[in-house]
C-alpha positions as CSV (number, residue, x, y, z in Angstrom):
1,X,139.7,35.2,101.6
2,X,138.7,37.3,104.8
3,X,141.6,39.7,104.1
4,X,140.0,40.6,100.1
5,X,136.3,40.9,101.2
6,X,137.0,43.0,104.0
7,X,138.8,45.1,101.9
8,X,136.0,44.3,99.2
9,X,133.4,46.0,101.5
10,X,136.2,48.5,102.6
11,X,136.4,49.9,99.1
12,X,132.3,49.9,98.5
13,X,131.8,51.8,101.8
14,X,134.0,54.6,100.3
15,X,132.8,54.7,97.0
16,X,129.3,54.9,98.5
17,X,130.6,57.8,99.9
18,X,131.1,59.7,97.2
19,X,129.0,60.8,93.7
20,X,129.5,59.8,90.2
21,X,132.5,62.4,89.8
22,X,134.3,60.5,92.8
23,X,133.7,63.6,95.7
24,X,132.5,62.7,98.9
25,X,129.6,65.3,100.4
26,X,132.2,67.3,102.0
27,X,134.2,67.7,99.2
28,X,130.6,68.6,96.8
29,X,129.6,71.3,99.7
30,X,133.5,72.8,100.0
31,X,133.4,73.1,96.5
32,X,129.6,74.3,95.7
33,X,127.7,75.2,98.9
34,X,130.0,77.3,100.5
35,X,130.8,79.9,97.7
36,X,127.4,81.0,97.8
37,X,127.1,81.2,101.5
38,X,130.3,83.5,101.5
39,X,129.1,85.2,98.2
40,X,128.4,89.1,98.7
41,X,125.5,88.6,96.3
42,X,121.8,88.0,97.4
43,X,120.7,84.2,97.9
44,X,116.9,83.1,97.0
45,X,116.1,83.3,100.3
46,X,115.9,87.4,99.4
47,X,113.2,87.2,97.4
48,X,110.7,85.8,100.3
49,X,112.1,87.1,103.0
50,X,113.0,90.4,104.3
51,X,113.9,89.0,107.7
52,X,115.2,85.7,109.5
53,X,116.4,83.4,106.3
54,X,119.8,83.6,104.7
55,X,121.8,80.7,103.7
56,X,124.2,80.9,106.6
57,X,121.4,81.3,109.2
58,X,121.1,77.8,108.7
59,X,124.6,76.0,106.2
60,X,127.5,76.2,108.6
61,X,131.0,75.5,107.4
62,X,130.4,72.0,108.6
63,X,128.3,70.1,106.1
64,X,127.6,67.5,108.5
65,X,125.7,69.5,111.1
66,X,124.4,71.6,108.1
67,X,123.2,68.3,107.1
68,X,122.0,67.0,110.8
69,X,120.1,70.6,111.3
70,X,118.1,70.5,108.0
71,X,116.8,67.0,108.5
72,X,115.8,68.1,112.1
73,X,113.8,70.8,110.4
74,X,112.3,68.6,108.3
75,X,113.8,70.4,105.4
76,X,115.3,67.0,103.7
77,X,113.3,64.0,102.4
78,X,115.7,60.8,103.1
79,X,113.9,58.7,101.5
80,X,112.9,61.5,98.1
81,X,116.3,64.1,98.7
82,X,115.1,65.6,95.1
83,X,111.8,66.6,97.1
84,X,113.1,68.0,100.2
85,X,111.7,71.0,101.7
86,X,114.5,73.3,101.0
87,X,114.5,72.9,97.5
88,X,111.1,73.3,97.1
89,X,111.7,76.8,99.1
90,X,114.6,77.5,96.7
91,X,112.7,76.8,93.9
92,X,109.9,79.1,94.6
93,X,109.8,81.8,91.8
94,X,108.0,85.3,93.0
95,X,106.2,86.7,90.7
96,X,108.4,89.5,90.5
97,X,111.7,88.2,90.2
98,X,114.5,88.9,88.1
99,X,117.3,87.5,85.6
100,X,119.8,87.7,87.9
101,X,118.2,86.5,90.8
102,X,116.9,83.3,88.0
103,X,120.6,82.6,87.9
104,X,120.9,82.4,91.6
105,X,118.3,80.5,92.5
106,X,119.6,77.9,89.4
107,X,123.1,77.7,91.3
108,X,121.4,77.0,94.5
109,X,119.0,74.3,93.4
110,X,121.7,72.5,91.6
111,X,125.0,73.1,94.3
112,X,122.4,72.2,96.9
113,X,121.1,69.7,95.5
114,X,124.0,67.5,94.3
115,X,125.1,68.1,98.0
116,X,121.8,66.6,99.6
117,X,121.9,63.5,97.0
118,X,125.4,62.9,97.9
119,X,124.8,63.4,101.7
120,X,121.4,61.0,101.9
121,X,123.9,58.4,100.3
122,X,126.7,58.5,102.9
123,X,126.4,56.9,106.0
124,X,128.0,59.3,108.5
125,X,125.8,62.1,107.4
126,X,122.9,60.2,108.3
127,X,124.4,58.8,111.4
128,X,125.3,62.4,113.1
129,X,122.6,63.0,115.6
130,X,119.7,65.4,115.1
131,X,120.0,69.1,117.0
132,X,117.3,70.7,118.4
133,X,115.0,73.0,116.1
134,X,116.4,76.3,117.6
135,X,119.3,76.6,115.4
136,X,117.8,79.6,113.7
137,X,118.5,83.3,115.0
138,X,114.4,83.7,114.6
139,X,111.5,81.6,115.8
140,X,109.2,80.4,113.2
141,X,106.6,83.0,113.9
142,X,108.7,86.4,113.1
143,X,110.5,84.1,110.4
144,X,106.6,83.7,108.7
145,X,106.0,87.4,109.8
146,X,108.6,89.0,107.9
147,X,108.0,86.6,104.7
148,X,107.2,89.0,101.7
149,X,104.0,87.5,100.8
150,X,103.0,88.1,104.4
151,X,104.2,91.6,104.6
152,X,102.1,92.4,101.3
153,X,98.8,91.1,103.0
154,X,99.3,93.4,105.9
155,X,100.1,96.2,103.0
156,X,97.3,95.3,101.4
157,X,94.5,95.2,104.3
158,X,96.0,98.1,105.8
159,X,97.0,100.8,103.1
160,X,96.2,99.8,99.7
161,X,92.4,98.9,101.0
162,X,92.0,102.6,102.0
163,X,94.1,104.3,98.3
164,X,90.8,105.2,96.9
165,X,91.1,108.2,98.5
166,X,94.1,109.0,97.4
167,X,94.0,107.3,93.5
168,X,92.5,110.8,91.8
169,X,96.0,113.0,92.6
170,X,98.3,109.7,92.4
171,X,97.4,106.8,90.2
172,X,98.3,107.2,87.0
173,X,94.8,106.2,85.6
174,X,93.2,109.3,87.0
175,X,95.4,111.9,87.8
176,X,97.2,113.0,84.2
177,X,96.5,117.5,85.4
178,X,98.1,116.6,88.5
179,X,101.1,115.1,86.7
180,X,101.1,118.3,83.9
181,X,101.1,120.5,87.3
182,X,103.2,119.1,89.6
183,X,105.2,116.2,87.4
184,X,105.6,112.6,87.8
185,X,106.6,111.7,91.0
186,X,102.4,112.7,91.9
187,X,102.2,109.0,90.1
188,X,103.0,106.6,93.3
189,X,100.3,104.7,93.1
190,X,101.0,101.2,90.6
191,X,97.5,100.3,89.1
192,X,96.5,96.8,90.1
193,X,99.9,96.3,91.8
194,X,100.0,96.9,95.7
195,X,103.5,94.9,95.2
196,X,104.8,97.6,92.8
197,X,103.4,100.5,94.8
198,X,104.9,99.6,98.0
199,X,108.5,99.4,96.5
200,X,108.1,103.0,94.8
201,X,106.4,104.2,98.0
202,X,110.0,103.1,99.9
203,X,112.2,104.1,96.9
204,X,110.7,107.4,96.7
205,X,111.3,108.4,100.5
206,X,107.5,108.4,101.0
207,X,107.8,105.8,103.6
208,X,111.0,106.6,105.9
209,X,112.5,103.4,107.6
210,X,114.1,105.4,109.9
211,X,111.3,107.7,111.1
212,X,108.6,105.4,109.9
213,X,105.5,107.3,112.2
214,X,107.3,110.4,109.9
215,X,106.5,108.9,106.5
216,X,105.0,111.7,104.0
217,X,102.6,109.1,103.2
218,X,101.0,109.8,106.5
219,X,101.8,113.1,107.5
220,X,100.4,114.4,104.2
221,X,97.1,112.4,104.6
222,X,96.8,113.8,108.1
223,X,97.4,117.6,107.4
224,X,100.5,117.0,109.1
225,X,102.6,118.1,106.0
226,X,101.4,120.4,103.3
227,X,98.9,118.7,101.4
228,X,96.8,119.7,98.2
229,X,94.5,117.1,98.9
230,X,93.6,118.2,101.9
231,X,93.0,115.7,105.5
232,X,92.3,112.0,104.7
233,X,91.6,110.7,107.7
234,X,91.5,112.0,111.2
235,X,94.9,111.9,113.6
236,X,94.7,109.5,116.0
237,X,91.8,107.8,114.2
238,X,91.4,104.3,113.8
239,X,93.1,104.1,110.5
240,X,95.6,106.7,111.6
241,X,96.9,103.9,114.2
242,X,96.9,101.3,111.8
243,X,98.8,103.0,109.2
244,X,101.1,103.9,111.8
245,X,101.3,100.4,112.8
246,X,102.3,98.9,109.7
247,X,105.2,101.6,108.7
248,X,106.5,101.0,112.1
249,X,106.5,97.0,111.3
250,X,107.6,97.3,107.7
251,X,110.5,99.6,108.5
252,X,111.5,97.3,112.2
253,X,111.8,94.3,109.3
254,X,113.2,96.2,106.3
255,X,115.7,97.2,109.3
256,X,116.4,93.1,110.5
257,X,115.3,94.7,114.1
258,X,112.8,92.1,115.3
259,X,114.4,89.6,117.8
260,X,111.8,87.9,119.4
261,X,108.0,87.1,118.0
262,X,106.4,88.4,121.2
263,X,107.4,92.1,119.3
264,X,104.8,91.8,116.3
265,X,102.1,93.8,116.6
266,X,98.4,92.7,116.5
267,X,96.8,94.3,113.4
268,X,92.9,94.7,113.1
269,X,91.1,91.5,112.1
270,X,88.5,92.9,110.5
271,X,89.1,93.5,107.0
272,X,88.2,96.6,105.2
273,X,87.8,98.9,101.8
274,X,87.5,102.7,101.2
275,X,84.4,103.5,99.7
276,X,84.3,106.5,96.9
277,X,81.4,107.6,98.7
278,X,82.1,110.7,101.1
279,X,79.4,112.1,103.2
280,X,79.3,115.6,105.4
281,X,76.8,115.9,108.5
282,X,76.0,120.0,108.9
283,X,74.5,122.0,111.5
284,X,75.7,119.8,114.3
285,X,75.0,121.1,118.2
286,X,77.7,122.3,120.5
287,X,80.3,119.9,119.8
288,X,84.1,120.4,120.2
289,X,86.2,121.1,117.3
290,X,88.5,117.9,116.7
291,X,85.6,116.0,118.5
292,X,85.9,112.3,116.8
293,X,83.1,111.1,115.9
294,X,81.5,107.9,113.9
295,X,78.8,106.6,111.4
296,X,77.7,103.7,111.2
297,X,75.4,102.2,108.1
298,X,73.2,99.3,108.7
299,X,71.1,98.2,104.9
300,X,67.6,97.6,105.4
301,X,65.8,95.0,104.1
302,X,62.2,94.6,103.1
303,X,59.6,94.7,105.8
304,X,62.0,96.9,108.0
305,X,64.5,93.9,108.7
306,X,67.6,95.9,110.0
307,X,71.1,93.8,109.5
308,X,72.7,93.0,112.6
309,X,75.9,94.0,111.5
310,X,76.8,97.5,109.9
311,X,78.1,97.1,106.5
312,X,80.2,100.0,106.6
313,X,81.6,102.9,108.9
314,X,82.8,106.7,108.8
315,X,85.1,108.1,111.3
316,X,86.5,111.8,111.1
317,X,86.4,114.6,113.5
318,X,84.2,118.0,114.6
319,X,85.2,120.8,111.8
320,X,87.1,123.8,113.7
321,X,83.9,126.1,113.8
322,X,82.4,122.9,115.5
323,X,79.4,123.0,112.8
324,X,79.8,120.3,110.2
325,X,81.8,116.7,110.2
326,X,83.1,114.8,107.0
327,X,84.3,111.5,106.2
328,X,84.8,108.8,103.3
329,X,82.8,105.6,103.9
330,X,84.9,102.5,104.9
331,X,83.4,99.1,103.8
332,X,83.6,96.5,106.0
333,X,84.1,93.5,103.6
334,X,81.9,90.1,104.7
335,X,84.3,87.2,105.2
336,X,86.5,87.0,102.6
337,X,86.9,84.3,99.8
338,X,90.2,85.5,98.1
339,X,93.5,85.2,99.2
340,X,94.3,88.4,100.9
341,X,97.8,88.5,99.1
342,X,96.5,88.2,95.9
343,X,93.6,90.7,96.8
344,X,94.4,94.1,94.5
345,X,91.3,95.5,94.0
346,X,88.0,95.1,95.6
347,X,84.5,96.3,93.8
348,X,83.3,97.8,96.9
349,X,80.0,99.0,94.7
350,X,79.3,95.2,93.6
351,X,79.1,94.8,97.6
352,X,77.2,97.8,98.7
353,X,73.8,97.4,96.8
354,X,71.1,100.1,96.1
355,X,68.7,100.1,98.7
356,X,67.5,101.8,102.4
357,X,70.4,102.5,105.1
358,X,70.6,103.6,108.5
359,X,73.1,105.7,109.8
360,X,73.8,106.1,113.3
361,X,76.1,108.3,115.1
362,X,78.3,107.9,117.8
363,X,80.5,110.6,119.6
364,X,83.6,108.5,121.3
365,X,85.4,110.2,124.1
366,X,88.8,109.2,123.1
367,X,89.6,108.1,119.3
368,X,91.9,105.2,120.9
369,X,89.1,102.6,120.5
370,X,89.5,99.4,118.2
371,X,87.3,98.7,115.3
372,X,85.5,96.1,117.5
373,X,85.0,98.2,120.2
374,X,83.3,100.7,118.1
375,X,81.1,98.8,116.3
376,X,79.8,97.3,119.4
377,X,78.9,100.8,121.0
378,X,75.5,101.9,121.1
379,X,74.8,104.8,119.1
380,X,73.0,108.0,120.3
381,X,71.4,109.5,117.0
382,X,70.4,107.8,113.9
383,X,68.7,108.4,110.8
384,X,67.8,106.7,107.2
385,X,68.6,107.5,104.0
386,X,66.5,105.8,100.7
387,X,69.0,105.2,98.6
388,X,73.2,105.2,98.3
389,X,74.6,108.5,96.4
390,X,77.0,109.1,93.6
391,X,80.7,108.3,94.4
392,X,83.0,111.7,94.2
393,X,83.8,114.6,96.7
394,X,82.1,116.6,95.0
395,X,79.4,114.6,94.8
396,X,79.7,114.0,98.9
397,X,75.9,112.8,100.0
398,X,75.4,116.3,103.1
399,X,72.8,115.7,105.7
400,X,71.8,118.5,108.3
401,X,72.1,116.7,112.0
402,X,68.5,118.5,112.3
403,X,67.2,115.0,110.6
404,X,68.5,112.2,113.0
405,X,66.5,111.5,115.9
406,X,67.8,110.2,119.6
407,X,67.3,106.9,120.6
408,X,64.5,108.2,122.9
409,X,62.6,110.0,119.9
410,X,63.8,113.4,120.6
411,X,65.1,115.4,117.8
């Protein structure tokens, strides 16, 4: 009678083993997992992530310690396997995916899957100890970092926010005589799709992974390269260094270069929007030509209230005959309330409201300075203005220097 139980429970431990088709997890992952992590072909994890997550960055050939290293991630639910972390990943649909990547991410979910149901149900998968969480070749910082969602923000705060500039000559909403001129490719701007316009931006060689701070994106908006639209912002400038910034990052990650998280750069936190309205100072003194200079404008409020904070800022540099300085105005946006990846347009007018401003002017010594830093400088020179002007270069708001006073009255 001992003899037949024991091999009773002999036979129910084995079949416990093993899924309704008789394979044991082993058999389920040599037969479904591991095609697709020696497939040539693109997994999900593709469509998030430009850096730090592939399939075989964290299934092995060994489904046990692929089994053991996902639980110690917390990437598997024991207790729920069909609600585990890494099918929830898997399952996650960008918005701009494709057929064939549907069908990929259907053979994952459901190889996977079967695999993790099997495993939660087989005793010496559970039983094989837990490694420690540095199995991946990235930390969890650069992993996040070089997620496409996160890489989009950054696009989005840093380049998109300041297009406004350049949406009369290259979004396809405004610029239809450039296009008759000069053709299509003038149309690299996607309306209401930062997404879109980054990946035509990159297709189009107007961002260079290999030379990144040589990107005609930012040469030609610096006067670098020839240019019809003339300087957009000053070299060296504040948004200069930020656009600089990002192509450096997005072409380090497109590239898989990052190694350690310590690398990422620190971006501005202050979030901003180009303005359509472009101002021009005239008949400055004895300044410098390329001397950088900024403005900013403070709204004022019945009975002279002044707001502490500026609610938006110029920078741009000392004309070459040293008389006259130019600039766009650069919103600084109040503290957000909409998901900065989801964030395509902002109505900067809605924000800037008709009214009284200040502007006061600051001469910097070097253009190196942070946002921050700027707007806590005092100014020298300041003057108001009763009402906001017309968007437009050409209808740029010009104001002789002649009008601001000093700080100690003088003119």
């Amino acid at each position: 009678m001992r003899i037949f139980l024991g091999l009773m429970i002999g036979i129910a431990i084995v079949f416990s083993r093993r899924d309704a088709w008789g394979e044991s997890p082993s058999e389920i992952y040599q037969r479904l997992v591991i095609p697709l992590i020696q497939s040539s072909k693109a997994s999900s994890c593709s469509e998030c992530h430009f850096q730090g997550v592939k399939l075989d960055d964290f299934l092995t050939s060994d489904p046990r310690a692929s089994f053991a290293s996902l639980r110690s991630r917390g990437w598997i639910d024991i207790e729920r396997p069909s609600e585990s972390k890494l099918l929830e990943f898997i399952a996650k649909k960008p918005v701009h995916s494709t057929t064939i990547m549907d069908q990929v991410r259907n053979s994952e979910l459901e190889a996977i899957g079967k695999w993790i149901q099997a495993s939660v149900e087989d005793p010496e998968s559970l039983n094989t100890p837990l490694p420690a969480r540095n199995d991946l070749k990235l930390d969890d910082q650069l992993i996040r970092h070089g997620r496409r969602d996160q890489v989009l923000s950054r696009f989005i705060d840093v380049i998109w926010s300041q297009l406004e500039r350049c949406a009369n000559c290259h979004s396809p909403d405004r610029n239809a005589k450039q296009v008759e001129k000069n053709g299509e490719t003038m149309s690299w701007i996607v309306p209401n799709s930062p997404w879109e316009t980054l990946q035509l931006l990159e297709e189009w060689k107007l961002v260079d992974l290999e030379k990144p701070m040589a990107s005609l994106l930012k040469t030609k908006a610096l006067g670098l390269d020839e240019h019809g639209g003339g300087v957009k912002f000053p070299f060296d400038g504040q948004t200069d260094r930020e656009w600089g910034k990002f192509l450096e990052d997005y072409a380090v990650i497109r590239r898989g270069g990052y190694k350690k998280s310590i690398e990422i750069p620190a971006f501005e936190s202050i979030r901003t929007w180009r303005t359509g309205l472009h101002l021009r100072i005239k008949e400055l003194p004895s300044l410098s030509a390329g001397q950088y200079a900024v403005i900013l404008m403070h709204r004022i409020h019945s009975g002279e209230n002044l707001d502490p904070e500026p609610i938006a800022i110029g920078e741009g540099r000392v004309s070459q005959d040293g008389t006259s300085w130019g600039t766009s105005m650069i919103l600084l946006e109040p503290t957000p309330t909409v998901k900065r990846n989801t964030r395509s347009t902002v109505a900067w007018d809605t924000l800037l409201s008709e009214g009284r401003y200040r502007l006061s002017w600051i001469v910097l010594e070097s253009s190196r300075s942070s946002l921050q830093e700027i707007l806590a400088m005092k100014p020298t020179m300041q003057t108001e203005i009763g009402s906001l002007w017309k968007s437009g270069h050409s209808n740029a708001k010009t104001i002789s220097f002649k009008e601001f006073d000093s700080l100690d009255g003088e003119k």
